[in-house]
N, C-alpha and C positions, 0 to 999 in steps of 0.2 A: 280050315273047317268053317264052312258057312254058318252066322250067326244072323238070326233076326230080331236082332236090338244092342244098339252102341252098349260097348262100356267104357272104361275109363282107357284104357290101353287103345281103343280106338277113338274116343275121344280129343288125348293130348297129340298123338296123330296124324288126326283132322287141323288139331289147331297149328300144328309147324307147319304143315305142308303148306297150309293157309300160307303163315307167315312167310315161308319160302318165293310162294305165287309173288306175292305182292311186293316183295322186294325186283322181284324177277320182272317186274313192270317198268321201274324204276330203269333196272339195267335198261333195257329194250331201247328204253326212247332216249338213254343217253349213248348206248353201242350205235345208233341210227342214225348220229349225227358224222359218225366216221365210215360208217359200211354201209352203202344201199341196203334197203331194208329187207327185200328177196337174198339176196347174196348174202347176207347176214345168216337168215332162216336158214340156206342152203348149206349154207359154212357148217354152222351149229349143228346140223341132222349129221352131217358127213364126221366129224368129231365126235357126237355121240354114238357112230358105231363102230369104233375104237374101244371107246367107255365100256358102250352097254355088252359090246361082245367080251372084252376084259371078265363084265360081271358073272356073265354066264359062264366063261369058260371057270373062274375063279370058282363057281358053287358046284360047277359039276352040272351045270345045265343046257349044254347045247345039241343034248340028246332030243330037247322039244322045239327045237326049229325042226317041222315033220313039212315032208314034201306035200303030206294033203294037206295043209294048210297054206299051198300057194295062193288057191284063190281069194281066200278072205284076207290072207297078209298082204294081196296086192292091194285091194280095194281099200284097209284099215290105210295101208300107207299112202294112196291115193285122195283120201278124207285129211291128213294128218299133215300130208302138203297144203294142202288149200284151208286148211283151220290157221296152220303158220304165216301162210304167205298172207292172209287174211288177216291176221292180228299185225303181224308185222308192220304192213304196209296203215292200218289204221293207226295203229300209234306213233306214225311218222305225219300223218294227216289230218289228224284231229287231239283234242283233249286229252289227254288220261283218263281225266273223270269220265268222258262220255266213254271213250272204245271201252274202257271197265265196265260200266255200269250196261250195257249192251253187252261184251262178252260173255259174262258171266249172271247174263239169263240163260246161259245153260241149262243149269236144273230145271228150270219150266219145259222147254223141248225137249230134255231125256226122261222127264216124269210124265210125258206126254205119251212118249214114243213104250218107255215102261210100263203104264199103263194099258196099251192094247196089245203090246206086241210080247213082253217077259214077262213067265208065268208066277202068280203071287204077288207081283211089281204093281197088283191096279191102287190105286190112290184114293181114301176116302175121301168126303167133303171135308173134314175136318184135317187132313194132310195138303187138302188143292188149296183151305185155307191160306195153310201154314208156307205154305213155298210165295204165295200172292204178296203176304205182309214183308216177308223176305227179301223180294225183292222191291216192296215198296221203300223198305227201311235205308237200305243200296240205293234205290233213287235218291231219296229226300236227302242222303248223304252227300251226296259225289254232284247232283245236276245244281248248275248256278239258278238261284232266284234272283239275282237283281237285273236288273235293265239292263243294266251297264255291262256285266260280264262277257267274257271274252265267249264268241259262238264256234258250236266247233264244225267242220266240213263235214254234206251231206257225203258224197264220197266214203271218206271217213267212218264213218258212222254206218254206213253198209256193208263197207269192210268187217269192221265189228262184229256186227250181227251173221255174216256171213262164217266168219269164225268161230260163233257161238252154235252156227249150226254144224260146224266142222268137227267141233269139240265131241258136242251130244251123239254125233255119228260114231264117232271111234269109239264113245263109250260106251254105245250100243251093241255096235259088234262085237266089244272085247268081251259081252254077256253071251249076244245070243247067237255065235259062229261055234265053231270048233275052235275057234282060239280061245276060248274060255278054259279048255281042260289045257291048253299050252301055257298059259299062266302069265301074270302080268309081264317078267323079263324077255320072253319071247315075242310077248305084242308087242313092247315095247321095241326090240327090233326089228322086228317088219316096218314098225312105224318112221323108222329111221332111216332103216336103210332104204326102202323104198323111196322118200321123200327127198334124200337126200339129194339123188341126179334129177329128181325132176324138179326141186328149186333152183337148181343150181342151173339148167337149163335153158330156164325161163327167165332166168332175173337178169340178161341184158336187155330184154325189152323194158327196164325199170328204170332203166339210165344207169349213168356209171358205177362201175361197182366200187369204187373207191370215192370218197369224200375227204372230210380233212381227217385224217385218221390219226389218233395219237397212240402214241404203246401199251397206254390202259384201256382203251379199246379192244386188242388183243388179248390182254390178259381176262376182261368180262366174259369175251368169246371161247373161251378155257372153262371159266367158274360156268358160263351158262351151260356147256355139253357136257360138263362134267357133275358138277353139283344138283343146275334145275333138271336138266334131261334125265338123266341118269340116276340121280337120285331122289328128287323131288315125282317125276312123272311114274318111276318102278312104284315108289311108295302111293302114289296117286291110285293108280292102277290094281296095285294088290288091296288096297282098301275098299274099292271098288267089288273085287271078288270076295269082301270076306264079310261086307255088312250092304244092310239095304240099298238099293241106287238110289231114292228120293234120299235118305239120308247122309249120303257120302256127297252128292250133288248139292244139298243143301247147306253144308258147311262152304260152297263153293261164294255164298255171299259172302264171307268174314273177312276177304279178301281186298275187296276194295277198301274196307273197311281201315281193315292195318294199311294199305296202302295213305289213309292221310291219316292215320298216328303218327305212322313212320317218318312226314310231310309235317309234322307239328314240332317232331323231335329233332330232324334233321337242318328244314328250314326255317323254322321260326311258326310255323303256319299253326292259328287257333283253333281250338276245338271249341267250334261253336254250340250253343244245346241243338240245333240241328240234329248232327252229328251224334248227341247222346241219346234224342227221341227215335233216329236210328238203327241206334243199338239194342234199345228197349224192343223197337218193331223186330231186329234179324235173330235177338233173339227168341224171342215169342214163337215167331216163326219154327223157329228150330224145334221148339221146345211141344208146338202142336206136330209137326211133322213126327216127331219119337213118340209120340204117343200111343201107347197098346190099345187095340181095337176095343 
C-alpha cells in the first residue's frame, strides 16, 4: 500500500539498508583488488539471478515476469549495467570518499527527474532545500580539506557520477513504466539478468579478468549477489514503491555516512567534528525533506 509519509517501520528500513550500502562499498574495493572490476559487476548480476529467481519462485512470484514488460526490463537492465559497470570501475579508480560522495547524489537527479516527470513527486522549495544541505552534509564529510590529501582520478570521479545517473534511471522506471505494477522482485530481475551478459561481455576490454585473487574474494562474491543484490536492492526497491521517492532517495545520503563510522570502528579512523556538523546538516535535511506541506 502506498503511503505518503515515512513511519517507523519504514524508517528502521531505510537505516539497514543504508547500513548494508555502505558496507557493500567496503566490499567492492576490496573484491577489486582480485576480480577486474567489469567481470566482478558481471559475476555478481549472473549469481544474483539464481538468488533473485530462488526469491520469486520461493513467494509464488514468477507469475509477474509479464512478456509486456520486455521493453522497459530491457532498458531498466540496460541502465543497471552501466550504473554497475560505472560504480565499479570508479571505486577501483578513485577515492571512496569521492566515488561515494558523487554517487550518491542520486537523490538530486531522481528528485529532479520526480519532480517533472511523477505525478505528486514535484518538490517544494523547502524539500529542494532539504536534499541541498544533504548533500552538503555528505560532502563536508567524505571530501579531504587539506593540502596534503591524497586526490582522487578525474576518470574516476565521472565514473561515479555516471553511476549516480544510472542509479536515478532505474529508479525512475521502476515508478514510471509498467514495472511499477511488476513489483520490486521482478525489476529487480530484469535488472540482473539483463546486465548480467552484457557485463560480462564487455569486461575483456577492461584487462584481465583475474588479478591476485584470494578465496575470500570469492566468498564476498557470494555475500554480494546474495545478501547486497538480492536482499539489500528487493528491500531498496520495495521501499521505493511504498513511500515518497524524494524520501527514500534522501536516506540515500546516511550511507557514506556509515561508510566512515564503519572506517572509525574498523580502522582506527577518527570522527572528526566535521563529520558530526555533517550529520547535524544530512539530518536537517532529511527532517525538512518529511515535512507536510
Amino acid at each position: 500500500m502506498r503511503k505518503d509519509r515515512l513511519d517507523a517501520a519504514g524508517f528502521g528500513s531505510l537505516l539497514a539498508v543504508a547500513l548494508v550500502l555502505a558496507v557493500n562499498q567496503i566490499v567492492v574495493k576490496h573484491v577489486n583488488a582480485g576480480l577486474q572490476p567489469v567481470f566482478f559487476a558481471g559475476l555478481r548480476s549472473a549469481l544474483a539471478v539464481v538468488f533473485v529467481w530462488g526469491f520469486l519462485h520461493w513467494r509464488g512470484l514468477t507469475g509477474r515476469l509479464r512478456r509486456s514488460d520486455l521493453g522497459p526490463g530491457l532498458l531498466i537492465g540496460v541502465l543497471f549495467a552501466a550504473e554497475f559497470l560505472c560504480l565499479f570501475l570508479a571505486l577501483d579508480l578513485t577515492l571512496v570518499g569521492r566515488a561515494s560522495v558523487i554517487f550518491y547524489s542520486m537523490p538530486v537527479w531522481l528528485g529532479i527527474l520526480g519532480h517533472f516527470f511523477l505525478p505528486g513527486e514535484r518538490l517544494r522549495p523547502l524539500q529542494g532545500l532539504g536534499l541541498f544541505l544533504a548533500f552538503l552534509g555528505t560532502a563536508w564529510a567524505i571530501l579531504p580539506n587539506d593540502a596534503g590529501a591524497r586526490s582522487g582520478s578525474l576518470v574516476g570521479d565521472l565514473c561515479a557520477l555516471g553511476s549516480a545517473f544510472g542509479w536515478a534511471g532505474t529508479a525512475f522506471l521502476a515508478r514510471k513504466t509498467s514495472l511499477r505494477e511488476a513489483g520490486p522482485e521482478a525489476q529487480l530481475f530484469w535488472m540482473v539478468a539483463v546486465s548480467a551478459p552484457i557485463l560480462l561481455a564487455v569486461s575483456p576490454a577492461f584487462g584481465p579478468l583475474l588479478r591476485e585473487v584470494e578465496p575470500n574474494h570469492w566468498f564476498w562474491l557470494f555475500v554480494q549477489s546474495s545478501v547486497v543484490v538480492t536482499g539489500a536492492f528487493i528491500g531498496w526497491l520495495w521501499l521505493l514503491s511504498v513511500y515518497p521517492t524524494a524520501t527514500v532517495a534522501s536516506f540515500s545520503f546516511l550511507t557514506p555516512l556509515f561508510a566512515i563510522l564503519l572506517g572509525a570502528v574498523v580502522y582506527g579512523e577518527s570522527v572528526t567534528p566535521g563529520l558530526i556538523v555533517a550529520f547535524v546538516l544530512v539530518a536537517t535535511g532529511i527532517i525538512l525533506i518529511n515535512r507536510r506541506a
